[in-house]
Every structure is written in C-alpha cells, then in structure tokens.
N, CA, C and O atoms as a MOPAC input file, in Angstrom:
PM7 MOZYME 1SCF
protein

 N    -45.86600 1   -36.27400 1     9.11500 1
 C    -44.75000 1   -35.41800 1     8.73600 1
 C    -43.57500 1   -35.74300 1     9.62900 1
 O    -43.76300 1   -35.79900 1    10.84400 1
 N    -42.32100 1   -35.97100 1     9.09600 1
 C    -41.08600 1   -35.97000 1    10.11000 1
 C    -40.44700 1   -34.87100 1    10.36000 1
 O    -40.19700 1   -33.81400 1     9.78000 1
 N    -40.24500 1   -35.35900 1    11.34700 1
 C    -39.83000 1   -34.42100 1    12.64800 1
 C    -38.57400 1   -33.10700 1    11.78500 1
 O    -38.37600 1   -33.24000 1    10.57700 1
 N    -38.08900 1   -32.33100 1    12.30600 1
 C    -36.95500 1   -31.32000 1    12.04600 1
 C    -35.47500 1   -32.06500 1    11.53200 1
 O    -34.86400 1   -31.93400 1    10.47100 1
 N    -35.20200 1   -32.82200 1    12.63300 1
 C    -34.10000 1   -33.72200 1    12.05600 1
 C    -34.38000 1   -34.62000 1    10.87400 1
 O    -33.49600 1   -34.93800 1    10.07800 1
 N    -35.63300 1   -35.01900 1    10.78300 1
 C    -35.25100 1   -36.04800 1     9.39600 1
 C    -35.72700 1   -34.84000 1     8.38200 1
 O    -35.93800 1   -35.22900 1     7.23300 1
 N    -35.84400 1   -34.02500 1     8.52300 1
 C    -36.03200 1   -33.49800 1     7.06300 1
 C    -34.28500 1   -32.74300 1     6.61800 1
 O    -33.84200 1   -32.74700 1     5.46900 1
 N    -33.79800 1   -32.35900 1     7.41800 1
 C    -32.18300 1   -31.70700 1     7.59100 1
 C    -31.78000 1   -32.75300 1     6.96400 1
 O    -31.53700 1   -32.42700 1     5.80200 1
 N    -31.49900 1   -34.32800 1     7.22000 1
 C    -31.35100 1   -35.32000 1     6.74100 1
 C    -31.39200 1   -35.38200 1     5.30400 1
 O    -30.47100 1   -35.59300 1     4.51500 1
 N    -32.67800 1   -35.15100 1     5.08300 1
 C    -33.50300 1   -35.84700 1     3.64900 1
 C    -32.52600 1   -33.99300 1     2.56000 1
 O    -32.23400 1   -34.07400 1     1.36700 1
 N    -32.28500 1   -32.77000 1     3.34100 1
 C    -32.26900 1   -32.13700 1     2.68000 1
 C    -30.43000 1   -32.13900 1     2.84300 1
 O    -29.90400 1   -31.05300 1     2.59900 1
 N    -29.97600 1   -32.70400 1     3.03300 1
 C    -29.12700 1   -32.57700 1     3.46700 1
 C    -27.93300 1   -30.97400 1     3.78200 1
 O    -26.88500 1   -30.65100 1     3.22500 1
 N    -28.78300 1   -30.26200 1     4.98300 1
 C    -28.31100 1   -29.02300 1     5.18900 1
 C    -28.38700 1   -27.59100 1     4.51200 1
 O    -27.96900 1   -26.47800 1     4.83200 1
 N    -29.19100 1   -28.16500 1     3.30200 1
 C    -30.13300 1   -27.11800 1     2.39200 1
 C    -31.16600 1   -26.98300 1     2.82300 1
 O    -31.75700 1   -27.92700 1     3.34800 1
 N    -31.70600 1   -25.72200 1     2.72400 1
 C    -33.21500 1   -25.25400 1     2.77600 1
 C    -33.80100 1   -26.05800 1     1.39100 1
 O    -33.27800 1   -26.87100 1     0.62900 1
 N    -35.39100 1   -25.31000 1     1.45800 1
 C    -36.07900 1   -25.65500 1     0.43600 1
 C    -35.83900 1   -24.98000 1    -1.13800 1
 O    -36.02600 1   -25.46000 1    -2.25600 1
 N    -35.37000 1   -23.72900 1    -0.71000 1
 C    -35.30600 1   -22.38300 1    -1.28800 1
 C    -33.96000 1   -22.56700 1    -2.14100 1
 O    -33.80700 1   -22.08000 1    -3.26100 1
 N    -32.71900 1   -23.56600 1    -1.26000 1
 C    -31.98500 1   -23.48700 1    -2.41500 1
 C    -31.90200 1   -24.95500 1    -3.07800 1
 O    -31.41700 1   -25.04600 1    -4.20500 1
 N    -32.35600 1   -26.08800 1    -2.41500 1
 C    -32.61200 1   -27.09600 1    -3.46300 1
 C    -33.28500 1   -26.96100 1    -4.34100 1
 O    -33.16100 1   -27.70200 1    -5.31600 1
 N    -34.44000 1   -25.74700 1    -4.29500 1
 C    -35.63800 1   -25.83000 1    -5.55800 1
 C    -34.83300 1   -24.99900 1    -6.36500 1
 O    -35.24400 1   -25.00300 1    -7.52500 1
 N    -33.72700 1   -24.20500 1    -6.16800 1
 C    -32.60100 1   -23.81900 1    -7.41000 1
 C    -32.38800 1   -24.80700 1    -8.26900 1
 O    -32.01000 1   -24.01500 1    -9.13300 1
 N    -32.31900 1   -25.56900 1    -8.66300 1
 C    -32.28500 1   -26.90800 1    -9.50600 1
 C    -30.97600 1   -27.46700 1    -9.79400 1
 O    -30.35100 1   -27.67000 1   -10.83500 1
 N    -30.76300 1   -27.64200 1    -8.63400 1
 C    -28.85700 1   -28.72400 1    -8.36400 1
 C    -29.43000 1   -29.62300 1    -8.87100 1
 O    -30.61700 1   -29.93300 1    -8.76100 1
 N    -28.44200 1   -30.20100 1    -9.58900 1
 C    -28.49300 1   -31.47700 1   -10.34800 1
 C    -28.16400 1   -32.70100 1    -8.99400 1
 O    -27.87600 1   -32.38300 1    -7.84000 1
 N    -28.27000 1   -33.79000 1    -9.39600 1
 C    -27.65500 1   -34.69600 1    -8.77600 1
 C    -26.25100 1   -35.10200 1    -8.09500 1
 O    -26.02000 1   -35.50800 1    -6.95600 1
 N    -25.41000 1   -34.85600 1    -9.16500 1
 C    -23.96400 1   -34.82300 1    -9.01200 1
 C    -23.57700 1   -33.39800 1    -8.12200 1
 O    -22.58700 1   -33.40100 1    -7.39000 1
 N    -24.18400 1   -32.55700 1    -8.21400 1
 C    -24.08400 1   -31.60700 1    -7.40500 1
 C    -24.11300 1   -31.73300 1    -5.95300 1
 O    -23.23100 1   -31.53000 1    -5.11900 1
 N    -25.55800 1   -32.18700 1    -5.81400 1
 C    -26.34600 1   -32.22500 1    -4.67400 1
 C    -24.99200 1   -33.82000 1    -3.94300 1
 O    -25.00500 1   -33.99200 1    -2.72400 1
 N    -24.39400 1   -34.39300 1    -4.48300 1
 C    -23.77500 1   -35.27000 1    -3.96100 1
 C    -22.38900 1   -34.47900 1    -3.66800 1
 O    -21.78500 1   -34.70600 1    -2.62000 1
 N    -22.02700 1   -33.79200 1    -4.36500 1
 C    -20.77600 1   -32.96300 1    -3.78200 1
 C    -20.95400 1   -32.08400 1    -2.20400 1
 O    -20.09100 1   -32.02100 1    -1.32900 1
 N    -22.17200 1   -31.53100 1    -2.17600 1
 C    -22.97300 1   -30.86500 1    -0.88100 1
 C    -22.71900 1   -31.43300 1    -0.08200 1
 O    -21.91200 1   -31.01900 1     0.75000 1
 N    -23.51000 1   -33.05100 1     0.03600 1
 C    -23.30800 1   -33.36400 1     0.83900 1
 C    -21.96700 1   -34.12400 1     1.43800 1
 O    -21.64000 1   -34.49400 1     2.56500 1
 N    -21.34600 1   -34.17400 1     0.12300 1
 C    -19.48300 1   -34.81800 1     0.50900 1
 C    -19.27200 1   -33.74700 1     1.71400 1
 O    -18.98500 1   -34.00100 1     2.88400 1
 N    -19.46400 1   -32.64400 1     1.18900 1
 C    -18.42800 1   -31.51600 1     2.22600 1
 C    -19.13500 1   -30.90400 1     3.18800 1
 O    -18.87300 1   -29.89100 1     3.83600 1
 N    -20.40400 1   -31.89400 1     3.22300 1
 C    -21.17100 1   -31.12100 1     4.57700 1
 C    -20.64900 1   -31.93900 1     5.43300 1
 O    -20.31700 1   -31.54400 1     6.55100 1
 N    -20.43100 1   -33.75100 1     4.86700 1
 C    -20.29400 1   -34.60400 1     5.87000 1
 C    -18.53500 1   -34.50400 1     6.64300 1
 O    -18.15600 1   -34.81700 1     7.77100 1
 N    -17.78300 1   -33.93400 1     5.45800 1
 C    -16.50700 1   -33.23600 1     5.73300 1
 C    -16.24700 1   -32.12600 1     7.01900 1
 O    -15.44400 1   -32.12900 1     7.95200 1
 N    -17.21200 1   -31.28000 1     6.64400 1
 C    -17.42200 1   -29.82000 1     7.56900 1
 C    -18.08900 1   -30.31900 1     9.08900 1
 O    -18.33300 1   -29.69800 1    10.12300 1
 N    -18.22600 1   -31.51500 1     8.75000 1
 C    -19.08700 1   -32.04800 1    10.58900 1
 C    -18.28100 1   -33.18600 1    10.93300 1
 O    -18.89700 1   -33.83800 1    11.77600 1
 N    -17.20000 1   -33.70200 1    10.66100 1
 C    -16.52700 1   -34.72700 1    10.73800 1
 C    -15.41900 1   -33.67400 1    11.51300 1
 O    -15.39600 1   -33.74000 1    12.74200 1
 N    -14.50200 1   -32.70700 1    10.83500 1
 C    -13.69800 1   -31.18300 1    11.25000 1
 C    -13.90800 1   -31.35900 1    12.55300 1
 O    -13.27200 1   -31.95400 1    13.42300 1
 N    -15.47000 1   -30.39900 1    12.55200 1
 C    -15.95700 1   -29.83600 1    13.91400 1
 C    -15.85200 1   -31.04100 1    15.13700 1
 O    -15.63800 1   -30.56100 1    16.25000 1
 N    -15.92300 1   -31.91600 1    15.10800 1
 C    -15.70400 1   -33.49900 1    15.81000 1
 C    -14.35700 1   -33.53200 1    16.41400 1
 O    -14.10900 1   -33.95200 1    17.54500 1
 N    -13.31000 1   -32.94400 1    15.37200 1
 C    -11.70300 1   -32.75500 1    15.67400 1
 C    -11.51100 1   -32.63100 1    17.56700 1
 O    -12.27200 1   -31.86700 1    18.16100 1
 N    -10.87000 1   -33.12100 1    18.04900 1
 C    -10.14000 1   -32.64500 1    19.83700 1
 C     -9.16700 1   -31.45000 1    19.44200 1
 O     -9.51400 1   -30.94400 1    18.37500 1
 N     -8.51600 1   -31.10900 1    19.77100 1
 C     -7.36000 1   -30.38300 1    19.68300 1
 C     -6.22000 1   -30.85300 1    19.04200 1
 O     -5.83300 1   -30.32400 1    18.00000 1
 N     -5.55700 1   -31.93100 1    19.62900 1
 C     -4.99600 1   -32.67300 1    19.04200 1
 C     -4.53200 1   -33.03100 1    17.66000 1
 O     -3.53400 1   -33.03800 1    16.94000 1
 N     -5.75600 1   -33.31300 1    17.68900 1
 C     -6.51400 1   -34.00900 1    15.92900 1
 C     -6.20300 1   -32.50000 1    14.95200 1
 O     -5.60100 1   -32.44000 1    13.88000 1
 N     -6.70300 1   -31.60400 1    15.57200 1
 C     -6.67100 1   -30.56700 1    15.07400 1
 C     -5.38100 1   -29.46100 1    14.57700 1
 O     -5.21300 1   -28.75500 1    13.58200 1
 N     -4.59400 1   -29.72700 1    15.82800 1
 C     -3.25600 1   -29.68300 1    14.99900 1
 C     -2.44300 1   -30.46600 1    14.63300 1
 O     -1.24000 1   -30.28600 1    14.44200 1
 N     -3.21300 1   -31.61600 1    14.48600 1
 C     -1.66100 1   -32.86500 1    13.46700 1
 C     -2.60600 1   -32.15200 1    12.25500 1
 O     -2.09600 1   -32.05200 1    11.13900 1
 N     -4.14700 1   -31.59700 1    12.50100 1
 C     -4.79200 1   -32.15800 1    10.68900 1
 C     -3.88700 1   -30.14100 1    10.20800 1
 O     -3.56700 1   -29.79100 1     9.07200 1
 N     -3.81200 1   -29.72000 1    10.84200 1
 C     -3.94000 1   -28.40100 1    10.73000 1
 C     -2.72100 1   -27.33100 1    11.08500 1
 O     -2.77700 1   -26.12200 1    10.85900 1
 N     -1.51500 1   -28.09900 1    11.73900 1
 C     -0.19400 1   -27.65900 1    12.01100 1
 C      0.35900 1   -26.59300 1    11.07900 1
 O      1.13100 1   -25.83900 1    11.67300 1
 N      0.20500 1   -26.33700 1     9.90700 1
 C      0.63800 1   -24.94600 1     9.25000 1
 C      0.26800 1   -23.85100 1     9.63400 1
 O      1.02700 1   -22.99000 1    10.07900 1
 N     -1.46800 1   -23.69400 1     9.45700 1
 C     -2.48500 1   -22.85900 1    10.07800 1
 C     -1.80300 1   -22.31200 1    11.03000 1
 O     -1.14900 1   -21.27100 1    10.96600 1
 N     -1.97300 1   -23.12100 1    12.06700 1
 C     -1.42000 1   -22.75300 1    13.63100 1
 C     -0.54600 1   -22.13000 1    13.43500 1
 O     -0.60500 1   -20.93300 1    13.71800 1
 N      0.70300 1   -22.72400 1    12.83300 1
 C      2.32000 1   -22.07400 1    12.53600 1
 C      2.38000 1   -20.50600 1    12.29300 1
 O      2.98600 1   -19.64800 1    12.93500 1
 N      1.19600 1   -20.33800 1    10.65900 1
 C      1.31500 1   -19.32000 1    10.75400 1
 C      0.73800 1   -18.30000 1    11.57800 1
 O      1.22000 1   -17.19100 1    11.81100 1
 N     -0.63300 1   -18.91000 1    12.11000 1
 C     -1.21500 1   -17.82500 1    13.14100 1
 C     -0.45900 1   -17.46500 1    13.63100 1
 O     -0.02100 1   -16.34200 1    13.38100 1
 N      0.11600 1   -18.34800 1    14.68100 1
 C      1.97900 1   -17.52100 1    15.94000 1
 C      2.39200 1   -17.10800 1    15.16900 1
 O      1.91000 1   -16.00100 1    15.40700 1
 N      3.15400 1   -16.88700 1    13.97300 1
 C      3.88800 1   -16.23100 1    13.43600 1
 C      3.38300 1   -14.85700 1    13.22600 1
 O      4.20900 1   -14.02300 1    13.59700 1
 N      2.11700 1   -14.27200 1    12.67500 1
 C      1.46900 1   -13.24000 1    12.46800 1
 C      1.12800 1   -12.92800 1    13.73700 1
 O      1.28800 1   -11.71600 1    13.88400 1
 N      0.71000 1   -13.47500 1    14.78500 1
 C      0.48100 1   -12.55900 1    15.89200 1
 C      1.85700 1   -12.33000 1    16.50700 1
 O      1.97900 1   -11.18900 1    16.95300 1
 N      2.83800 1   -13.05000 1    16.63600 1
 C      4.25000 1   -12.94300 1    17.24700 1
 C      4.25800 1   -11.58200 1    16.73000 1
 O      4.17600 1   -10.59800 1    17.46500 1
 N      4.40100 1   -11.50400 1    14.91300 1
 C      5.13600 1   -10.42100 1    14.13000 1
 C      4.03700 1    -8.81000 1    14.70500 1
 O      4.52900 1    -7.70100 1    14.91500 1
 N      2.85800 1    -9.08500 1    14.81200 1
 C      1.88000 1    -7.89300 1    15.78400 1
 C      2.47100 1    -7.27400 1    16.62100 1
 O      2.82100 1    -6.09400 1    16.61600 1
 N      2.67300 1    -8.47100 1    17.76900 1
 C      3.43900 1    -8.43100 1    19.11600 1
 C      4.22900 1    -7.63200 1    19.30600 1
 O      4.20400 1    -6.73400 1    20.14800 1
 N      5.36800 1    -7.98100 1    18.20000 1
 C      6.74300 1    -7.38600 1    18.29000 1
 C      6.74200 1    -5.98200 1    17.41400 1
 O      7.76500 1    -5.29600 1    17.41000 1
 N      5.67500 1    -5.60800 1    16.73700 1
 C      5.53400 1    -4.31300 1    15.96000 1
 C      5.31600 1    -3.59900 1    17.08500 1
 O      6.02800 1    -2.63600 1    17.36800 1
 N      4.20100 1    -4.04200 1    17.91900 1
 C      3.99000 1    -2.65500 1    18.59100 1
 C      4.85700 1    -2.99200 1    19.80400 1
 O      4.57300 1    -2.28800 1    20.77300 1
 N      5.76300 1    -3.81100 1    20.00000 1
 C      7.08700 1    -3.08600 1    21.14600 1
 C      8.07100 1    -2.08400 1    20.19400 1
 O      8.76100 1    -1.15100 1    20.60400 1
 N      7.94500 1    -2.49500 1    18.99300 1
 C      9.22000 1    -1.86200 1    18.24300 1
 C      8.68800 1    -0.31800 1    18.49100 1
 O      9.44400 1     0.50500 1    19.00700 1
 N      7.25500 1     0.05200 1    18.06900 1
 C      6.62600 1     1.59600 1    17.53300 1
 C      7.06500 1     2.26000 1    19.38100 1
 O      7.22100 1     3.47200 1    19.53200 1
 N      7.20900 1     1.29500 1    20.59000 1
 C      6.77200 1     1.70300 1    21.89400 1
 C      7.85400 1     1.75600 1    21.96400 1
 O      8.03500 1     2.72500 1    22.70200 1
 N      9.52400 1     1.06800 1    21.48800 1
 C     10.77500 1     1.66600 1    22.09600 1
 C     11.25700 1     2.71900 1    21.60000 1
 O     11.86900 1     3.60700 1    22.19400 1
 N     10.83700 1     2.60500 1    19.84700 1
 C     11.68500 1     3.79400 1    18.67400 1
 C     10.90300 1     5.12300 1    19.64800 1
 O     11.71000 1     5.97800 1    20.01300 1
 N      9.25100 1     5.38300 1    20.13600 1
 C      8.94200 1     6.75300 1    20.47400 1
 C      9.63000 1     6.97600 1    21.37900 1
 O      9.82600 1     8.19200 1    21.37700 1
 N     10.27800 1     6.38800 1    22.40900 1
 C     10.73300 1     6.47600 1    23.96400 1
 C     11.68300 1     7.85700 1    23.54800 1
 O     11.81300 1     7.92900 1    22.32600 1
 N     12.24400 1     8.75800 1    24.15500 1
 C     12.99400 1    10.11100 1    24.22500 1
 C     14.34900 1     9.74100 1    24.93800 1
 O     15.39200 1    10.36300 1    24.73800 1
 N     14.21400 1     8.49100 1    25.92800 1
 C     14.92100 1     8.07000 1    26.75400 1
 C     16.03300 1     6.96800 1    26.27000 1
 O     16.89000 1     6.55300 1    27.05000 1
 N     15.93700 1     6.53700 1    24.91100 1
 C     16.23300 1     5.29400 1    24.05800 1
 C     17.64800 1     5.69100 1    23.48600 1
 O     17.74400 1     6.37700 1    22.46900 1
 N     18.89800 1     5.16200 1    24.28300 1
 C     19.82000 1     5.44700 1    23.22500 1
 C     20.22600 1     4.23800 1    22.55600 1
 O     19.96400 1     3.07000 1    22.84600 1
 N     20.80800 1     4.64300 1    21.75300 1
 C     21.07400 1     3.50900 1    20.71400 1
 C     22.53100 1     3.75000 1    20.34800 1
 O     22.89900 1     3.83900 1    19.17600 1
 N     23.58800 1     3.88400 1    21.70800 1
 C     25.51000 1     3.94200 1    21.42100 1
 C     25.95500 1     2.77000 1    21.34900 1
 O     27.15700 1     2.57600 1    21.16800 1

C-alpha cells in the first residue's frame, strides 16, 4: 500500500467519499487545474503577491482607512467640547 502522500497524489486532494460521487473525467481534470493553481498562490513571497494581487490590497486600505476614519468622525461629532465656527 502507498504511503499518505502518494495516495493525495493519485486522488488528487479529494477524499474517497467525494471521488466515488462520480466526477467524470473532464471534471476531475478541472480539480486538479485549480488545486495545482491554489498551491502554486500559496508559494507566492509577498512581492509576487502584490504585483499578482495589487487591487485586493488597494481595496483592503481603502475599507479599513474608510473604518479608521468612521470611528474618529463618531469620536469628534460626540465631543461637547467641538466647535465648529
């Protein structure tokens, strides 16, 4: 019997339970397109990761910036002390 890794291999990242679902061929070749995709990613440096991925990022800062700046806004408008002449 082979070992743990060659069967991950042979199944390529499927259990038994969902290959015996009855993926066709062409299927089972799409699986493994985007498994070998999804582990190629994870491989990424940083770098790599934002030339592949620079929007992402963009908008993350942007949504946490826009967080950021909500809750200074909610923390100056309560102030009692806040004029606004």
């Amino acid at each position: 019997m082979g070992s743990v890794k060659e069967t991950q291999q042979v199944h390529i990242g499927l259990t038994d339970k969902q290959i015996d679902v009855g993926l066709n061929p062409e299927e089972l070749e799409l699986v493994h397109e985007g498994l070998v995709l999804v582990n190629a990613e994870k491989e990424f440096g940083f770098k790599q990761a934002m030339r592949s991925h620079w929007r992402a990022a963009l908008w993350s800062f942007a949504l946490s910036w826009a967080l950021v700046m909500e809750g200074f806004d909610t923390q100056l408008v309560s102030r009692d002390d806040a004029s606004w002449n």
